[in-house]
N, C-alpha and C positions, 0 to 999 in steps of 0.2 A: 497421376499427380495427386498428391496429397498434399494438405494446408493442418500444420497445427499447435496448438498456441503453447506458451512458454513451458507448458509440463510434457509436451509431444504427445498429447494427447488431440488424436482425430477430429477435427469439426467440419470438416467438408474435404469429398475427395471427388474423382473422374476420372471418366477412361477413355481415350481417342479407341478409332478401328483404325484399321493398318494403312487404307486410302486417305483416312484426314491428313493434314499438313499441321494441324493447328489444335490445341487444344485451350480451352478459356475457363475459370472459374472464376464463379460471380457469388462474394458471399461479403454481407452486412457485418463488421466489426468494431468492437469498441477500442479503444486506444489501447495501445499494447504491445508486446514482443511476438512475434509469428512466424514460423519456419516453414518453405515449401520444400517438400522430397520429391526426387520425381525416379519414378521405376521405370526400367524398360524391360520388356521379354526376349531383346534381340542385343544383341552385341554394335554398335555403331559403327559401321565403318565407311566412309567418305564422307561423313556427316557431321553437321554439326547442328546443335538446336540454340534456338534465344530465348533469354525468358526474359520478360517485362511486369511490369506492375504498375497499374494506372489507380490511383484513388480517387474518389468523386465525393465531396460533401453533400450531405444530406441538407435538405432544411424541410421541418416538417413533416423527415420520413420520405422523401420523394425528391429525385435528383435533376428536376427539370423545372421546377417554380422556381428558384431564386431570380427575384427581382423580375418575375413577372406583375401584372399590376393586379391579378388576381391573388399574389401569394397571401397576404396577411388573414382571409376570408377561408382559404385554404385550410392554411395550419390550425385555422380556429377549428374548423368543423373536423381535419384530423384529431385533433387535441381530445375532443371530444367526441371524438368513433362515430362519424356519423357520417366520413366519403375513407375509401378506403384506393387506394392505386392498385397496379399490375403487378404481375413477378418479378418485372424488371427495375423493381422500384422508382417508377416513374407514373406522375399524377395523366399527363397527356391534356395540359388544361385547354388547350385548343382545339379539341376531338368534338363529335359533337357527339350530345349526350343523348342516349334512348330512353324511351318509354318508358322500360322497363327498371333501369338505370336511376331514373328520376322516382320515381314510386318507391323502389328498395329508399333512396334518403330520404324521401318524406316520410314515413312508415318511421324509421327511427329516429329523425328530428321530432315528431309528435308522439313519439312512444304509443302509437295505434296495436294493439292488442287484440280487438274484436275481426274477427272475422267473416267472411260470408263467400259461396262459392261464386264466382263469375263467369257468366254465362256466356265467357269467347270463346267464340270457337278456332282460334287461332293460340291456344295457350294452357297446354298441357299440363297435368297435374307435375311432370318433371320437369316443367321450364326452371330455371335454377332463380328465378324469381317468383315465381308463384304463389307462396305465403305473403310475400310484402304487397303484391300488386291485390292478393285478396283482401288484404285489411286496408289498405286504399280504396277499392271498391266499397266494403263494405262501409267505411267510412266516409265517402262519397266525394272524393279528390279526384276520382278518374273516371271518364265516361268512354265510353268503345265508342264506334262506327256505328253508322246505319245498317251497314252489311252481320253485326255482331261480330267483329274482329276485335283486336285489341293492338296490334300489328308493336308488340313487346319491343324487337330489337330494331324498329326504323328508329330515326332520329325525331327526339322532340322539337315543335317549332319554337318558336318563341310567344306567339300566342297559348299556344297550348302552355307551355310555361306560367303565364301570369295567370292562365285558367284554373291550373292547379293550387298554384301559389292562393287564389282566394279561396277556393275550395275548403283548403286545410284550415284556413285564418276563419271561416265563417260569416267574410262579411257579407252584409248587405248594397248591394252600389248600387244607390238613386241617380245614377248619372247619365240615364236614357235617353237616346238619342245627342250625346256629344261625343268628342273624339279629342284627344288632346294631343294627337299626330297627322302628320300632314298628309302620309302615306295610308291611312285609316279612315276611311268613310265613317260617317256617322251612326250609319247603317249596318256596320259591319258586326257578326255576332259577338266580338270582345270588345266593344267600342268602349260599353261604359264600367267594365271590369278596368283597363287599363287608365281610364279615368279616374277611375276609383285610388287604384294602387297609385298611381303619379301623385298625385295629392296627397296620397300619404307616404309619400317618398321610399315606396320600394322598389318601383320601378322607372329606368329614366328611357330615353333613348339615342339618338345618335345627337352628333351636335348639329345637322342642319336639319333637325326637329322630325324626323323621321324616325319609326321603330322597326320597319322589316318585320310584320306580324308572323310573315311565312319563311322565314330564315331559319335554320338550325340553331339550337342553343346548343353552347358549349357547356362545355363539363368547370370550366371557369365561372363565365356569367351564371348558372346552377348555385353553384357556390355562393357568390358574393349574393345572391339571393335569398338561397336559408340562412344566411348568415346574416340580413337583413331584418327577415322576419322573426327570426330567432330572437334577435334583440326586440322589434318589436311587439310580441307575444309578451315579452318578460317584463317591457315598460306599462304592457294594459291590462295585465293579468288583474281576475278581482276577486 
């Protein structure tokens, strides 16, 4: 099957093997006139094929944010190349977001450049993150395990989130020994990071006053987060 646009010139083609039933092509287009051809090596006889055509709007580059309540935070941080989606052009904002994941947008939301090697031993010079998570390191957004792991493609928690989150920002939080979640001891090693951030409105929690410090972040909440501080970085800059 071949796809191609009003001069019949090729922009996407495909080939089934002889057991598929089905053949599908998936291709990004701008408005316009487009013709499919379809070849066969065999002569059809008792047969017959369907062809279909499904369209999907985009918004922000990704066919699965519309009108979700992370989109607008989204499209920003698309907008300005700094979350990218899948093959399938889809963001997944409800996935939860890795380690490693998180470090690649930090790394380009701070435009961090300097590097330094880290000394995981779980995170090879080919992991396909490697350079971001080193200028993270080297920048000091991210800290390993007691064991010297880095554990790249587990899911970040939500603590670790706001850990990061100050990391980059360089604040200071005098807010030791308070908690401004019901679920958070006062005790707790993020207690007065998350105090810090609530106060300056980057970080909220749920509405019966609870944050889940050990819950996965999504690739959403991630989002509306650099997207937060993004703005605020730009209002305190001096």
């Amino acid at each position: 099957m071949t796809l191609t646009d009003n001069q019949l010139k090729s922009i996407a083609a495909d080939v089934n093997q002889a057991e598929q039933d089905q053949l599908i092509l998936t291709k990004v287009l701008d408005a316009g006139t487009y013709y499919v051809k379809i070849n066969a090596d065999a002569p059809f006889q008792y047969q017959q094929y369907q062809f279909s055509m499904n369209s999907t709007a985009f918004v922000g580059g990704f066919t699965d944010i519309s009108g979700h309540w992370a989109q607008g935070a989204i499209i920003d941080l698309y907008n300005r190349k700094l979350v990218s989606g899948f093959t399938d052009y889809t963001f997944r904002p409800d996935n939860s977001i890795t380690r490693a994941e998180a470090s690649v947008i930090l790394v380009r939301a701070f435009r961090i450049t300097q590097t330094s090697q880290p000394y995981f031993t779980d995170l090879p010079p080919d992991h396909w993150a490697y350079s971001s998570i080193a200028k993270a390191y080297a920048a000091g957004i991210i800290n390993g395990y007691p064991n010297n792991t880095f554990q790249p493609d587990e899911p970040l928690t939500r603590m670790e989130m706001a850990a990061m989150i100050d990391h980059a920002l360089g604040i200071d939080s005098q807010q030791q020994g308070q908690s401004p979640y019901s679920d958070v001891d006062a005790n707790f090693w993020g207690a007065d990071i998350l105090m810090q951030l609530k106060q300056l409105g980057l970080v909220s929690g749920y509405p019966d006053g609870t944050f889940h410090p050990n819950q996965t972040a999504t690739r959403a909440e991630f989002a509306v987060l650099i997207d937060k501080i993004l703005s605020y970085a730009a209002d305190n800059s001096s």
